[in-house]
FINU-258891 format. One record per atom (N, C-alpha, C): atom name; x negated, y negated, z; residue in one letter; residue number from 1; chain. Coordinates in nm, 3 decimals, always signed. Layout:
N
site	c1	c2	c3	code	pos	unit
CA	X	Y	Z	A	NUM	A
...
//
This chain:
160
site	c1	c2	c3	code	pos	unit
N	-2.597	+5.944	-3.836	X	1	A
CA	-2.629	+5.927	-3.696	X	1	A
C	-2.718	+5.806	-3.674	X	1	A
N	-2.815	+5.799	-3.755	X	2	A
CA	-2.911	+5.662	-3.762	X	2	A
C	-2.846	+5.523	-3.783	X	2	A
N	-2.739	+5.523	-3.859	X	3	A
CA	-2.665	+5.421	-3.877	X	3	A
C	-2.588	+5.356	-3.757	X	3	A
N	-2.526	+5.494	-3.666	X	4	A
CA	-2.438	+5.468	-3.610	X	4	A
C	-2.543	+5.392	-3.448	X	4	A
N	-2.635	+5.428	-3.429	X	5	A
CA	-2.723	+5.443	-3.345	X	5	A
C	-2.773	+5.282	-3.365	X	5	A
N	-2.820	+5.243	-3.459	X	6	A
CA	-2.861	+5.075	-3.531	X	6	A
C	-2.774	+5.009	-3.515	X	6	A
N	-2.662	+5.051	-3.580	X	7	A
CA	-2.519	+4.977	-3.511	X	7	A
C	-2.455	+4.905	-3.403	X	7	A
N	-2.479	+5.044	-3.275	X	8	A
CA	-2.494	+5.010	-3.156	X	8	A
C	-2.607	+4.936	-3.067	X	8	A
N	-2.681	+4.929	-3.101	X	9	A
CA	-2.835	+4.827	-3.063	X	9	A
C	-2.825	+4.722	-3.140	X	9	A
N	-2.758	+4.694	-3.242	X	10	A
CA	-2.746	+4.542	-3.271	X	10	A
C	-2.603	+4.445	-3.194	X	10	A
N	-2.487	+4.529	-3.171	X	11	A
CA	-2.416	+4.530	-3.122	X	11	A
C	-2.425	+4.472	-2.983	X	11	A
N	-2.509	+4.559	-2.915	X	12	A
CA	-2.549	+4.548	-2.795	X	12	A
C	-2.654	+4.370	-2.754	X	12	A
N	-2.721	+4.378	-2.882	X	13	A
CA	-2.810	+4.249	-2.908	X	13	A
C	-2.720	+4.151	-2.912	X	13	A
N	-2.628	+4.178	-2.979	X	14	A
CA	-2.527	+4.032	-3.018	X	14	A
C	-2.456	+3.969	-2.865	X	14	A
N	-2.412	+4.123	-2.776	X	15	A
CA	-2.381	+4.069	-2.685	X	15	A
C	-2.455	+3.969	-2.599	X	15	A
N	-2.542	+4.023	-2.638	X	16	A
CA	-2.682	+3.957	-2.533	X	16	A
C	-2.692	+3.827	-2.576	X	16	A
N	-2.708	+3.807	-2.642	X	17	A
CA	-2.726	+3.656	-2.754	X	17	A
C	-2.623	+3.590	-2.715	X	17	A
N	-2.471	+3.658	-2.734	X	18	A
CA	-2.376	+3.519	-2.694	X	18	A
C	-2.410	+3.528	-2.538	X	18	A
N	-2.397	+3.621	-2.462	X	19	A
CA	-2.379	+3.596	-2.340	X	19	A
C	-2.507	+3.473	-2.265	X	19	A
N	-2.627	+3.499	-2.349	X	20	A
CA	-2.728	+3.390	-2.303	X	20	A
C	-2.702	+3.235	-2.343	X	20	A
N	-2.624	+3.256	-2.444	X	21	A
CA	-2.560	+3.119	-2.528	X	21	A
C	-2.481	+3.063	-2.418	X	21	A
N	-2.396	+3.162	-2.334	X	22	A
CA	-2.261	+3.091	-2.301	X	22	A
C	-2.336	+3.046	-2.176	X	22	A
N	-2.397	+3.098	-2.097	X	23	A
CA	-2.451	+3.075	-1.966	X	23	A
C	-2.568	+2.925	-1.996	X	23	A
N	-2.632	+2.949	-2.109	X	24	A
CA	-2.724	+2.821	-2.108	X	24	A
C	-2.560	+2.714	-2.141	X	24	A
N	-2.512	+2.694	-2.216	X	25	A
CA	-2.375	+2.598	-2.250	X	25	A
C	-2.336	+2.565	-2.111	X	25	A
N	-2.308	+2.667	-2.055	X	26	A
CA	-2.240	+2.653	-1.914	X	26	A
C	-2.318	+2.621	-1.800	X	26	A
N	-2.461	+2.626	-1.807	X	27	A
CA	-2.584	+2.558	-1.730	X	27	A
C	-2.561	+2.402	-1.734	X	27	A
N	-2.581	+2.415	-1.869	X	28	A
CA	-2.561	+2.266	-1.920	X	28	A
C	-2.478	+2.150	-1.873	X	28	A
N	-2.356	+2.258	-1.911	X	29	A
CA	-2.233	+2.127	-1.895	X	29	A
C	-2.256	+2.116	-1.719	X	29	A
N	-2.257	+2.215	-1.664	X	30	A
CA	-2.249	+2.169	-1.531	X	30	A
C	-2.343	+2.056	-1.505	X	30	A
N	-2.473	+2.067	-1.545	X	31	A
CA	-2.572	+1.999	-1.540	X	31	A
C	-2.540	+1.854	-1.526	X	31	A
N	-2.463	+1.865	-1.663	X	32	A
CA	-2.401	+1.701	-1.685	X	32	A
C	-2.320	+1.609	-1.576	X	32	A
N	-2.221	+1.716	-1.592	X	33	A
CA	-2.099	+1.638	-1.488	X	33	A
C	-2.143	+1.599	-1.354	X	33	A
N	-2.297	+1.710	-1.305	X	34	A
CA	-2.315	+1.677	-1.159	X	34	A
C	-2.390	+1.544	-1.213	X	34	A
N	-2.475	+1.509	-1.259	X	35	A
CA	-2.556	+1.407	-1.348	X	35	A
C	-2.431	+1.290	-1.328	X	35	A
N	-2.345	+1.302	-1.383	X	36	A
CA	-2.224	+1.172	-1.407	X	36	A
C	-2.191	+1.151	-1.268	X	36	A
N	-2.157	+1.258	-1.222	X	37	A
CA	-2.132	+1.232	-1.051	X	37	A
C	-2.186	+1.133	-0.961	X	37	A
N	-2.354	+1.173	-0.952	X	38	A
CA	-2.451	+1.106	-0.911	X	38	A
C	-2.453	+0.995	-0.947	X	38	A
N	-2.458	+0.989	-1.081	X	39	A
CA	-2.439	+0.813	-1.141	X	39	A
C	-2.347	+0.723	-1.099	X	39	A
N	-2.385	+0.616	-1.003	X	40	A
CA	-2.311	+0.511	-0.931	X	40	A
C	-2.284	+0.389	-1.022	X	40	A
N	-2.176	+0.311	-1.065	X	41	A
CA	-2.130	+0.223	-1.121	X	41	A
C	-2.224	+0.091	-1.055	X	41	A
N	-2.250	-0.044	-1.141	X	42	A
CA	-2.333	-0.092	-1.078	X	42	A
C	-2.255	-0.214	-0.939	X	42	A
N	-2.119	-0.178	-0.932	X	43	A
CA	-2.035	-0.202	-0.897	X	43	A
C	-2.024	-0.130	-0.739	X	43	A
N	-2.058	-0.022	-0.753	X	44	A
CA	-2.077	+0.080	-0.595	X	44	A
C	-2.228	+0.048	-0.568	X	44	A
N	-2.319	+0.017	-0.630	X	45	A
CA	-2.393	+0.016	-0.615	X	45	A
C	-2.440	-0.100	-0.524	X	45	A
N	-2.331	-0.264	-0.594	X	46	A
CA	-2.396	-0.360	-0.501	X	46	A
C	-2.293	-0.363	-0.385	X	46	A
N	-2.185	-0.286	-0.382	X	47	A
CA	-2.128	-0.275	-0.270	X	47	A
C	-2.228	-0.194	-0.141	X	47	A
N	-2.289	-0.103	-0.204	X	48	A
CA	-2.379	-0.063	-0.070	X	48	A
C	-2.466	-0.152	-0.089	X	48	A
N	-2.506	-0.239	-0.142	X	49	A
CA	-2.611	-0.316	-0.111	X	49	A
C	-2.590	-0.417	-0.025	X	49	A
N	-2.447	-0.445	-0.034	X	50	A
CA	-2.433	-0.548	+0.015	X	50	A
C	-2.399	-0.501	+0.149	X	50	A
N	-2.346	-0.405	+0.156	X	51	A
CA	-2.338	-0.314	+0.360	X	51	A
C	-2.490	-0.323	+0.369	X	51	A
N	-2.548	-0.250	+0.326	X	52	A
CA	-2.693	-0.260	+0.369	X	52	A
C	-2.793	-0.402	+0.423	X	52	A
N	-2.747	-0.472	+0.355	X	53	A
CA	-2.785	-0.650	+0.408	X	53	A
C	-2.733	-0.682	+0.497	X	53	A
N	-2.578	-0.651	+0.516	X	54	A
CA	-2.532	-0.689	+0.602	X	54	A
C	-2.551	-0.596	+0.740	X	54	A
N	-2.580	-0.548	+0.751	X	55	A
CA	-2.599	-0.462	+0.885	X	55	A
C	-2.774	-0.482	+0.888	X	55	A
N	-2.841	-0.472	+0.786	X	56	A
CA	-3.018	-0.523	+0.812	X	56	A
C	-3.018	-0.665	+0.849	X	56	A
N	-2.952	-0.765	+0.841	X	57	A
CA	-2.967	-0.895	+0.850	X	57	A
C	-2.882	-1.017	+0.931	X	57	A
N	-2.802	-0.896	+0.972	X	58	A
CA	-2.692	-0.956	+1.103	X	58	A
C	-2.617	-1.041	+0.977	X	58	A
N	-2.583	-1.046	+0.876	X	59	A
CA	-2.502	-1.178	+0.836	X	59	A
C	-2.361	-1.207	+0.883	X	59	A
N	-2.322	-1.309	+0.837	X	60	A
CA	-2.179	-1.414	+0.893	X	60	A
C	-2.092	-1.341	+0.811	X	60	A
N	-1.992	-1.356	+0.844	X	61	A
CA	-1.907	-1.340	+0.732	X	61	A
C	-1.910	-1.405	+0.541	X	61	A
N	-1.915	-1.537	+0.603	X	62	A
CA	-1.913	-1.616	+0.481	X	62	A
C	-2.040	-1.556	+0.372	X	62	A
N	-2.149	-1.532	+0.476	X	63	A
CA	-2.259	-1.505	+0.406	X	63	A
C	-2.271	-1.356	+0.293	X	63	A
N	-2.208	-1.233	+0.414	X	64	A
CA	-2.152	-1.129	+0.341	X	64	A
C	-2.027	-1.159	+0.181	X	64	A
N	-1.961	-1.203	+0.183	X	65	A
CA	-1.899	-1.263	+0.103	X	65	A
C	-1.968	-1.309	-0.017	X	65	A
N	-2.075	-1.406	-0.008	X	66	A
CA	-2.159	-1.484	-0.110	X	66	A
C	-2.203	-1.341	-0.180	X	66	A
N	-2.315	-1.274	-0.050	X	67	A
CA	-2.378	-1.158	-0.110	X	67	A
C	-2.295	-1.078	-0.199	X	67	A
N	-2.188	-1.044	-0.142	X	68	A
CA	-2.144	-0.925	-0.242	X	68	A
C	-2.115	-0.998	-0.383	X	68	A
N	-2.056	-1.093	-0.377	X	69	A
CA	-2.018	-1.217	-0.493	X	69	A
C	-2.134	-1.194	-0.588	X	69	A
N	-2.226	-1.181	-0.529	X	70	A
CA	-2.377	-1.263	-0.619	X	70	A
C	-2.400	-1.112	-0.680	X	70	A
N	-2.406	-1.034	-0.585	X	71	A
CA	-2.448	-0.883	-0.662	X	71	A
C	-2.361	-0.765	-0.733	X	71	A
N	-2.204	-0.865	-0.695	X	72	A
CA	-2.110	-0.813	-0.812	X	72	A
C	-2.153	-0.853	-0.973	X	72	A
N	-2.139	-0.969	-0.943	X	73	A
CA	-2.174	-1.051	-1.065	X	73	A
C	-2.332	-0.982	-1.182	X	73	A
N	-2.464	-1.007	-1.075	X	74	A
CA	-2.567	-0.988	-1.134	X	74	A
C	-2.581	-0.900	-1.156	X	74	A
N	-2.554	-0.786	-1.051	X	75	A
CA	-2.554	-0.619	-1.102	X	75	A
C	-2.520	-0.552	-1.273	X	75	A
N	-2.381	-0.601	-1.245	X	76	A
CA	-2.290	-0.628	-1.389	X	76	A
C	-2.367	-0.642	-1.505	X	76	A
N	-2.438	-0.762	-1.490	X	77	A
CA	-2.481	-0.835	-1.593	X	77	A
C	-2.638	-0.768	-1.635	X	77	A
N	-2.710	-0.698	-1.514	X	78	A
CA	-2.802	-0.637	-1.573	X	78	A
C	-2.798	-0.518	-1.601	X	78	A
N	-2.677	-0.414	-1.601	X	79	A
CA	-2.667	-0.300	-1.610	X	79	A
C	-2.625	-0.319	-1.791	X	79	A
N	-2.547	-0.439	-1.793	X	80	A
CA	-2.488	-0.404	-1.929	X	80	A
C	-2.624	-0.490	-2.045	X	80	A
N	-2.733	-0.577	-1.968	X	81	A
CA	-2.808	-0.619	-2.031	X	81	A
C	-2.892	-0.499	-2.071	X	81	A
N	-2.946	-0.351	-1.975	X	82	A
CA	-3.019	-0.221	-1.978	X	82	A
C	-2.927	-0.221	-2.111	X	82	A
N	-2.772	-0.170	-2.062	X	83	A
CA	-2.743	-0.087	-2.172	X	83	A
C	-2.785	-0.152	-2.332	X	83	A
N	-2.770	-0.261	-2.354	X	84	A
CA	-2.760	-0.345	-2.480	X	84	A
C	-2.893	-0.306	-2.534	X	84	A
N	-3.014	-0.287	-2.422	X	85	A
CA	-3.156	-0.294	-2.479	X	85	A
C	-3.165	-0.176	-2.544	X	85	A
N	-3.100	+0.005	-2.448	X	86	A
CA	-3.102	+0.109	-2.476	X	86	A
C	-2.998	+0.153	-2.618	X	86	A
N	-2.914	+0.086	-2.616	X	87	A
CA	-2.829	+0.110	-2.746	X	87	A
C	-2.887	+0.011	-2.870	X	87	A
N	-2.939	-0.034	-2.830	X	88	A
CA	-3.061	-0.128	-2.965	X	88	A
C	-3.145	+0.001	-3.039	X	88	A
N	-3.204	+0.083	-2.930	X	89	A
CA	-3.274	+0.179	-2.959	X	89	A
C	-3.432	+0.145	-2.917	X	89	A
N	-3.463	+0.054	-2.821	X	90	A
CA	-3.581	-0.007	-2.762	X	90	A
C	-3.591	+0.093	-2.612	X	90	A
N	-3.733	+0.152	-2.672	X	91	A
CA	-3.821	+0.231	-2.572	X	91	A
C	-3.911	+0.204	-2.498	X	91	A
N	-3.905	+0.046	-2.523	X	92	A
CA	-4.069	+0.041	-2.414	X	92	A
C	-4.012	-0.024	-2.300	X	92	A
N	-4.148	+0.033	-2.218	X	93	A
CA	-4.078	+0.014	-2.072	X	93	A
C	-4.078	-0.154	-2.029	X	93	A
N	-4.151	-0.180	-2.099	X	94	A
CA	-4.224	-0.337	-2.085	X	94	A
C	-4.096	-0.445	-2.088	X	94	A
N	-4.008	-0.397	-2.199	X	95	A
CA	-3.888	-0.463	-2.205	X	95	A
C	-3.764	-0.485	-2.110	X	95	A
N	-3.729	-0.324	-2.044	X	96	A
CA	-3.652	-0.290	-1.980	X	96	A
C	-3.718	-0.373	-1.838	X	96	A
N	-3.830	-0.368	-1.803	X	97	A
CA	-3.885	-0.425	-1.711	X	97	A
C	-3.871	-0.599	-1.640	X	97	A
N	-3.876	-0.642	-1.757	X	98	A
CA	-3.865	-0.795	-1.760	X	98	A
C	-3.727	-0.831	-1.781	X	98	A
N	-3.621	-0.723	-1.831	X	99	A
CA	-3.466	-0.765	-1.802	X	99	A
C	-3.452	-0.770	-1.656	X	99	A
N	-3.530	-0.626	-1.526	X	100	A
CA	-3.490	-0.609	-1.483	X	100	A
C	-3.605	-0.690	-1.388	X	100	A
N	-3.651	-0.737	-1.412	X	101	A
CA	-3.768	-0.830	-1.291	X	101	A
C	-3.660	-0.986	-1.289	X	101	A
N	-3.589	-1.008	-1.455	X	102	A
CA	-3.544	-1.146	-1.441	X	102	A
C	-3.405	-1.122	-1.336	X	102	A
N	-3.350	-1.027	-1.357	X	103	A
CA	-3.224	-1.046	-1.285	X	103	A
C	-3.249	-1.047	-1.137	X	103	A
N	-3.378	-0.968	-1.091	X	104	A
CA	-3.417	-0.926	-0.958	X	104	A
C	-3.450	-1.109	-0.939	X	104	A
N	-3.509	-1.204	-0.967	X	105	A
CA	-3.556	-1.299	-0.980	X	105	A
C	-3.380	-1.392	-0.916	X	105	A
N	-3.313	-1.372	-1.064	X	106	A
CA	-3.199	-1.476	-1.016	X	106	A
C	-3.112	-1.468	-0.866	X	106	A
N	-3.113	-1.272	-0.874	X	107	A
CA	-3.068	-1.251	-0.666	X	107	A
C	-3.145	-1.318	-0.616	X	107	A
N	-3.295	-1.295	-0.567	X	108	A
CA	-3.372	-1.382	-0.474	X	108	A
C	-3.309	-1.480	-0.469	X	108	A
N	-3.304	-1.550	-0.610	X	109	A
CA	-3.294	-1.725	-0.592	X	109	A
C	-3.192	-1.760	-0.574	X	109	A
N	-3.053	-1.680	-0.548	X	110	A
CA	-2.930	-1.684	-0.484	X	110	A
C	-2.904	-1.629	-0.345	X	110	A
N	-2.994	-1.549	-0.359	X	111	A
CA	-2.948	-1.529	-0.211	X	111	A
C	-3.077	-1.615	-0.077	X	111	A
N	-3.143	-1.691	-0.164	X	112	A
CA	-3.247	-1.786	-0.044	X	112	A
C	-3.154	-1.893	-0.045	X	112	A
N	-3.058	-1.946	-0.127	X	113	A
CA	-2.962	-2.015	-0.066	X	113	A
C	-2.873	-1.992	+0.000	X	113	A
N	-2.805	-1.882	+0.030	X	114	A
CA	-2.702	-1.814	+0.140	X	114	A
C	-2.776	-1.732	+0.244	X	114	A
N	-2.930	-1.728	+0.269	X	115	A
CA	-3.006	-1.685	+0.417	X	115	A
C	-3.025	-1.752	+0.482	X	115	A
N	-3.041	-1.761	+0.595	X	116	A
CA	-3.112	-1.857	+0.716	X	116	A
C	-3.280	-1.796	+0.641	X	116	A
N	-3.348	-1.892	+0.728	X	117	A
CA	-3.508	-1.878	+0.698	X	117	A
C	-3.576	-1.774	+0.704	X	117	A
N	-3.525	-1.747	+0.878	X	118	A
CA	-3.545	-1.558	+0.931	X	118	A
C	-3.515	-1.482	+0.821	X	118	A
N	-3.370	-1.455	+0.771	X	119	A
CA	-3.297	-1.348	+0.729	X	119	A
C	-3.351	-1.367	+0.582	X	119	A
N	-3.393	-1.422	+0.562	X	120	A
CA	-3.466	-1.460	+0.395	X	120	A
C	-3.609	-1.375	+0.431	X	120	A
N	-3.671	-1.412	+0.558	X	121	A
CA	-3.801	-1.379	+0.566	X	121	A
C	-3.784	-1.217	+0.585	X	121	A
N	-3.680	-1.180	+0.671	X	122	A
CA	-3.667	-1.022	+0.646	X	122	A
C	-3.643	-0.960	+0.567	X	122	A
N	-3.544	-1.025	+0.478	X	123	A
CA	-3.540	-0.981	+0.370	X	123	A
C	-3.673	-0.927	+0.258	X	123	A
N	-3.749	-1.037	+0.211	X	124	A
CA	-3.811	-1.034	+0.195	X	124	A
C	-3.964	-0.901	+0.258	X	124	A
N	-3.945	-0.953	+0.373	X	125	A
CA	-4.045	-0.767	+0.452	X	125	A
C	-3.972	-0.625	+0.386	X	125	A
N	-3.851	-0.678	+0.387	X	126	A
CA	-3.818	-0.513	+0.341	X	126	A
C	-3.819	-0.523	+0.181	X	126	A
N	-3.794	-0.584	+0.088	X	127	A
CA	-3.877	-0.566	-0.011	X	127	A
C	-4.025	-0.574	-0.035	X	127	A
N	-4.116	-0.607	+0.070	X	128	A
CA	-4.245	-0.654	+0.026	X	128	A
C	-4.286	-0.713	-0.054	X	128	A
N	-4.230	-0.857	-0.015	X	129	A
CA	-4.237	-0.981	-0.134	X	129	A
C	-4.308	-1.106	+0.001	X	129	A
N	-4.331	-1.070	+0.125	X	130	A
CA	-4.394	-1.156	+0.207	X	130	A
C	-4.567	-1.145	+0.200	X	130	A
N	-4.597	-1.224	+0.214	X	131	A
CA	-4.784	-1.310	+0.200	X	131	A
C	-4.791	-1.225	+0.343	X	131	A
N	-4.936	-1.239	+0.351	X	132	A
CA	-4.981	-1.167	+0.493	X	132	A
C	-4.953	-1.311	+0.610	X	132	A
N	-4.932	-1.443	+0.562	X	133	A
CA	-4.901	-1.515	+0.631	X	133	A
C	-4.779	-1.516	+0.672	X	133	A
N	-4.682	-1.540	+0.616	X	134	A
CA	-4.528	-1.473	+0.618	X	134	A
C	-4.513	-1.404	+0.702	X	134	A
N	-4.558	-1.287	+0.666	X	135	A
CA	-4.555	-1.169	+0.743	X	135	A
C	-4.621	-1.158	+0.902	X	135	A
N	-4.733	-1.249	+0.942	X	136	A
CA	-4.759	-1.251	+1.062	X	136	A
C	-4.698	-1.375	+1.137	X	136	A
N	-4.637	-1.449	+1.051	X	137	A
CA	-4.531	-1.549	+1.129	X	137	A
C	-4.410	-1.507	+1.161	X	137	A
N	-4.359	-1.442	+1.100	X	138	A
CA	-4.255	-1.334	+1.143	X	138	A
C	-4.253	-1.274	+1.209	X	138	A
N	-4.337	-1.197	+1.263	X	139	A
CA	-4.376	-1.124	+1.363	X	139	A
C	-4.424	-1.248	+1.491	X	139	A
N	-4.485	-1.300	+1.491	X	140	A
CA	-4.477	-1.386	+1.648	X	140	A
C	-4.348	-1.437	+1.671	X	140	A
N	-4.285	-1.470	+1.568	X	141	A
CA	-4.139	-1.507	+1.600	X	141	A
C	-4.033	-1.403	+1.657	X	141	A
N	-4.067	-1.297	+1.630	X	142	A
CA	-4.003	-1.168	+1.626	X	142	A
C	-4.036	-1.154	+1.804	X	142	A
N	-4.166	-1.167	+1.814	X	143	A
CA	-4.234	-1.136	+1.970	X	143	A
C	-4.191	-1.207	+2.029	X	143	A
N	-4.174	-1.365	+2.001	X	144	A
CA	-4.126	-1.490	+2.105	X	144	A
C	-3.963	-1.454	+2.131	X	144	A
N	-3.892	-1.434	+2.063	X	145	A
CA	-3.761	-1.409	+2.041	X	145	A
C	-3.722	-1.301	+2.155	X	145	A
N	-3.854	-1.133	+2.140	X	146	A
CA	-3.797	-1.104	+2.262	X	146	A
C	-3.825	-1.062	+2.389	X	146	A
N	-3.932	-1.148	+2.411	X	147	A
CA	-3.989	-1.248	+2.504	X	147	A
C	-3.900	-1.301	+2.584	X	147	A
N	-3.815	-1.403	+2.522	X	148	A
CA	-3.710	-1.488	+2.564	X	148	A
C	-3.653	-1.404	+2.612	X	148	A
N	-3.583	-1.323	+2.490	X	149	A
CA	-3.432	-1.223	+2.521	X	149	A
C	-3.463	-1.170	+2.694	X	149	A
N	-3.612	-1.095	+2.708	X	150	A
CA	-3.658	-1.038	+2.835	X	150	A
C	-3.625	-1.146	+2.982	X	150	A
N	-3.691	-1.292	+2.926	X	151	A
CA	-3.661	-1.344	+3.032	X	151	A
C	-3.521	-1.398	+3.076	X	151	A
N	-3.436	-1.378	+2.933	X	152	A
CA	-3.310	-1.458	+3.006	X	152	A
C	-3.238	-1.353	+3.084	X	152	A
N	-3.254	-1.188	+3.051	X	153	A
CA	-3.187	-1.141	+3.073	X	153	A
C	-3.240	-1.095	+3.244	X	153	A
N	-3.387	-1.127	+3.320	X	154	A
CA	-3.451	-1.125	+3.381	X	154	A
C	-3.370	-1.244	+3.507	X	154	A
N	-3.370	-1.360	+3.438	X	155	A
CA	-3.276	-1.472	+3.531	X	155	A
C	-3.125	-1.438	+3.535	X	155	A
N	-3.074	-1.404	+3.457	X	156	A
CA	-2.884	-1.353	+3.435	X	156	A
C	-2.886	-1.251	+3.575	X	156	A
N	-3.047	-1.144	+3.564	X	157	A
CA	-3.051	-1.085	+3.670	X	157	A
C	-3.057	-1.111	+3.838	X	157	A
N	-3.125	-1.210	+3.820	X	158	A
CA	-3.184	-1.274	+3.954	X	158	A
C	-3.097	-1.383	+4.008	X	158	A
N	-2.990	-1.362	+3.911	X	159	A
CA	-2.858	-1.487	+3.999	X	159	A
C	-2.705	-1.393	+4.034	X	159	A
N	-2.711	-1.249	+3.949	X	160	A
CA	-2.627	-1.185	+4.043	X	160	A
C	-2.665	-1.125	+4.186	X	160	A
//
């Protein structure tokens, strides 16, 4: 009877054991795939970047064009420069940092040749890369601009 009794309580244990096995496995994998999901190619990535500029910065056509050009390209090139550092087996952040400050470096300096002055200078506000001078010249320009806009649309008024 003791045997049969030990039997059944280890039995019962084993179930328990796989069944916690299969559910952590199956935690897991889900875990992953939503993980891969989330993970954007650096390819989707400068495609929204490049909607995002273009609707923050009013651009031209031609200009949209350059942009996406520039952040197809650089994106590319620093995602697979990360990977090269991470499959080296290099952990410090210091490294990964300065791949990713230089590539941030070469956009700027491609895309201040395809901005107007403004759209460089906004740009710039929304990364917070403008001087407090910058930044308050922008802003009176911003004020004069719609200033104007007020008065033209003030005379457009006063002649119907």
């Amino acid at each position: 009877m003791n045997l049969y009794f030990i039997s059944n309580i280890m039995h019962r244990n084993i179930i328990r054991i796989i069944t916690l096995m299969l559910a952590i496995t199956l935690s897991a994998t889900a875990l992953k795939a939503q993980e891969q999901e989330e993970q954007k190619s650096p390819e989707e990535m400068a495609l929204e970047e490049a909607d995002r500029l273009e609707e923050m910065l009013v651009l031209q056509p031609h200009q949209t064009f350059y942009i996406d050009s520039i952040l197809q390209h650089d994106m590319r090139a620093l995602h697979d420069e990360l990977q090269q550092l991470q499959m080296s087996g290099t952990r410090e952040y210091v490294a990964f940092k300065q791949v990713r400050d230089k590539w941030i470096a070469r956009i700027d300096s491609a895309y201040k040749k395809v901005l107007t002055e403004e759209q460089w200078m906004q740009y710039c506000r929304s990364t917070g890369k403008l001087s407090k001078e910058e930044l308050k010249a922008l802003k009176a320009k911003e004020k004069a601009n719609k200033k104007a806009a007020k008065e033209a649309e003030k005379a457009r008024k006063g002649k119907d």
